[in-house]
C-alpha positions in Angstrom: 21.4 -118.3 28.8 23.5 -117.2 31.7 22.0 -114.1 32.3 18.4 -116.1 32.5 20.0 -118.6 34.7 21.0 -115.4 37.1 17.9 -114.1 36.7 15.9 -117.3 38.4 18.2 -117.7 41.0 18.4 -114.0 42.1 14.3 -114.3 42.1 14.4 -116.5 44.7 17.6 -115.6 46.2 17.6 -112.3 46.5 14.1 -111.3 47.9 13.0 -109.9 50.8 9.6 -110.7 53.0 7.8 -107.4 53.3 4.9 -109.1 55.3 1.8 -111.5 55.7 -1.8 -110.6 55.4 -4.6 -112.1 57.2 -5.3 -114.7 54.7 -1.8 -116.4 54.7 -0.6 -114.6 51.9 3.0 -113.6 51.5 4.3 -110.5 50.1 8.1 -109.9 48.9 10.1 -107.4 47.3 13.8 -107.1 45.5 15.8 -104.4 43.7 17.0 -105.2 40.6 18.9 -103.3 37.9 16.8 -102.9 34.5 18.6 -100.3 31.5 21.0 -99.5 34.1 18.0 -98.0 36.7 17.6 -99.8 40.0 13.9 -100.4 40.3 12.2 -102.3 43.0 10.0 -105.5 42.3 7.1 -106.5 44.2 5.2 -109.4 44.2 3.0 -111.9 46.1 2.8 -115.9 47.0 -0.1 -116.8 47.5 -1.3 -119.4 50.3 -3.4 -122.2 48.6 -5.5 -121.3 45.5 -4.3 -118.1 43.6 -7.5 -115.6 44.2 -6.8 -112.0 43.5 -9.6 -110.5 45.7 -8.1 -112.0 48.2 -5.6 -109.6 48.7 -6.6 -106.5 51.2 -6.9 -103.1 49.4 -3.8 -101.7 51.8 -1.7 -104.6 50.3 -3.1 -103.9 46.3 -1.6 -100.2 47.1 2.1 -101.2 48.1 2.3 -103.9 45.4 1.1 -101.4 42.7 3.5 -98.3 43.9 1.1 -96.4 45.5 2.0 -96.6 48.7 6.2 -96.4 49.8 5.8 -98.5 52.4 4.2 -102.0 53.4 1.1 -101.5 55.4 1.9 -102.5 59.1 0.0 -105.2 61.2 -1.7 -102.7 63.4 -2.9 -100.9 60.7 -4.4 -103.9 59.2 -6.0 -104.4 62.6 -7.0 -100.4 62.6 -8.7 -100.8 59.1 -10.3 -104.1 59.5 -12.2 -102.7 62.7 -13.0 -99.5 60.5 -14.7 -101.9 58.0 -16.6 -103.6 60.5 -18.1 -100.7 62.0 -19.2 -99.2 58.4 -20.4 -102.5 57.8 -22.5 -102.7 61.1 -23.8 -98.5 60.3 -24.7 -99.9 56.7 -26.7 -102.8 58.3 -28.5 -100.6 61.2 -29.2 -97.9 58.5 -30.7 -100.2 56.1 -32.8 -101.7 59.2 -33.9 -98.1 60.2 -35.1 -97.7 56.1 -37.0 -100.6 56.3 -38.8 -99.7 59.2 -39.3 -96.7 57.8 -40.7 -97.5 54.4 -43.2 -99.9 56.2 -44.3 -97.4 58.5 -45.2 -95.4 55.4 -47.0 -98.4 53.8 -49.1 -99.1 56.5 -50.2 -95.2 56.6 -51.5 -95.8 52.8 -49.1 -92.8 51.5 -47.4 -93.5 48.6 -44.0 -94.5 48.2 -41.7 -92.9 46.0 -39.6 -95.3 43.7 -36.8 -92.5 43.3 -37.5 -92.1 40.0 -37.7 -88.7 38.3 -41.1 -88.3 36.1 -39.7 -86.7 32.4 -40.2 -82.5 31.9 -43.9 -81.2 31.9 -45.1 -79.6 28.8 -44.5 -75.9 29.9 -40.7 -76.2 31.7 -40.1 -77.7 28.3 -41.6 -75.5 25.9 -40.0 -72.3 28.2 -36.4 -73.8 28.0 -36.6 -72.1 23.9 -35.5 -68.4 23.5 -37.7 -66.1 21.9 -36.7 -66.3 17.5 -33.2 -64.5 16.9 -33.8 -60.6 15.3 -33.9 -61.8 11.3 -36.2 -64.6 12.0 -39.5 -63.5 13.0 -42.0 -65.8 13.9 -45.2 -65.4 15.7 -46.5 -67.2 18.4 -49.8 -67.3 18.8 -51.7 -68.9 22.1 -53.4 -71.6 20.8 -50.2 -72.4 19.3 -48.4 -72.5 22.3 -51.6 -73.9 24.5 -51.9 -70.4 26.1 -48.3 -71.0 27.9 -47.2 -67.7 27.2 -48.6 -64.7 27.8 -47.9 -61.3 26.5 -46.2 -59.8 29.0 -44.0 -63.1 29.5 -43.1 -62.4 25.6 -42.1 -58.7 26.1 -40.0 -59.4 29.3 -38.2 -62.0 27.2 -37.7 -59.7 24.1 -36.2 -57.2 26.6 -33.7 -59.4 28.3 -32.8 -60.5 24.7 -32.0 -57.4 23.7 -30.2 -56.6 27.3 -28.0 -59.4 26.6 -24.6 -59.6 24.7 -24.7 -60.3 21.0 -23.7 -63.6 20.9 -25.5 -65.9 18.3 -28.6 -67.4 19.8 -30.9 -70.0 18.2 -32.3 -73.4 18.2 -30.1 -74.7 15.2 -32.4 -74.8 12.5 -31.4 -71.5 11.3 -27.8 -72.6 11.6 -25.2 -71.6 8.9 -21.6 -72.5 9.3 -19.0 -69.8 9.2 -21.6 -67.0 9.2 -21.0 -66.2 13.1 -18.6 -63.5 13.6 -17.4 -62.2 17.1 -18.8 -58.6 18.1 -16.1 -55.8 17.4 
C-alpha cells in the first residue's frame, strides 16, 4: 500500500515538462526505477477533450521512443510550413489534372480509368513451356488457334534443351519426392 501510495505521488511529483504543442497539449517525462533498470516514462495531458490525432506526428515519435529528444518549437514551425506547402503542391497538381482531363474530354479522346484490361489469349497461352521430355504431347494449330507456329516450337524445344535440368512442368504431371538434384 505504501509503495502505491509513492507511486501516485512521485507521478505527479516527480515529472518534468518536456514541452507544448500547438493544440495546448502538454507533454512530460520522469525516470523511474522498474526490476532495478532506470527507464524513462513519457506521457501526455491533454488540453480539453482527450483526442489522440491530435497529437503531431513529431510528438507521437518522442512519446513512443523513437526519437531521443523532444521535437523543438522551431522545428514544429519548420515542419508545419513543410506541410503546408505539400498541401498547396497537392492542391495545384490536382487543379492542373483536372484541367487536364477536361481538356481531353472536350477533344472526344478517350479517357483511361487506370485500369489494366486482363491477359489476351496469346501472352497467356505463351506463358506455358513446351511438355517436359517423358510427356509428349502434340500441339496442333487448330488446337492452339494457329498461335504457334513451327518454327516458334523448335526455337522453344532448343532453348529447353539449352537450359539446366531442373524439373519443369505445369503440375499436372507432379509427383512428390521423384525430383532429384542433377549430379
Amino acid at each position: 500500500m505504501r509503495g502505491l501510495l509513492g507511486r501516485i505521488a512521485g507521478f505527479f511529483g516527480n515529472r518534468t515538462k518536456v514541452g507544448v504543442d500547438k493544440a495546448g497539449n502538454k507533454y512530460f517525462t520522469r525516470k523511474e526505477e522498474v526490476d532495478g533498470i532506470m527507464k524513462e516514462k513519457r506521457w501526455v495531458v491533454f488540453k480539453g477533450e482527450e483526442d489522440p490525432t491530435s497529437i503531431p506526428v513529431e510528438w507521437i515519435c518522442w512519446l513512443n521512443g523513437q526519437r531521443k529528444r523532444a521535437p523543438t518549437p522551431e522545428e514544429m514551425m519548420e515542419m508545419e510550413a513543410r506541410r503546408e506547402r505539400v498541401r498547396q503542391n497537392v492542391a495545384l497538381l490536382k487543379k492542373e489534372e483536372e484541367e487536364r482531363l477536361a481538356k481531353e474530354g472536350s477533344r472526344g479522346k478517350r479517357v483511361s480509368t487506370g485500369k489494366v484490361s486482363g491477359p489476351d489469349l496469346k501472352s497467356f497461352i505463351q506463358q506455358f513451356p513446351v511438355p517436359s521430355e517423358g510427356n509428349e504431347v502434340e500441339e496442333s494449330t487448330g488446337a492452339v488457334g494457329g498461335l504457334r507456329n513451327s518454327q516458334e516450337s523448335a526455337a522453344e524445344k532448343a532453348k529447353q534443351e539449352l537450359e539446366s535440368s531442373e524439373p519443369t512442368g505445369s503440375g499436372a504431371s507432379f509427383r512428390p519426392g521423384t525430383w532429384q538434384p542433377p549430379t
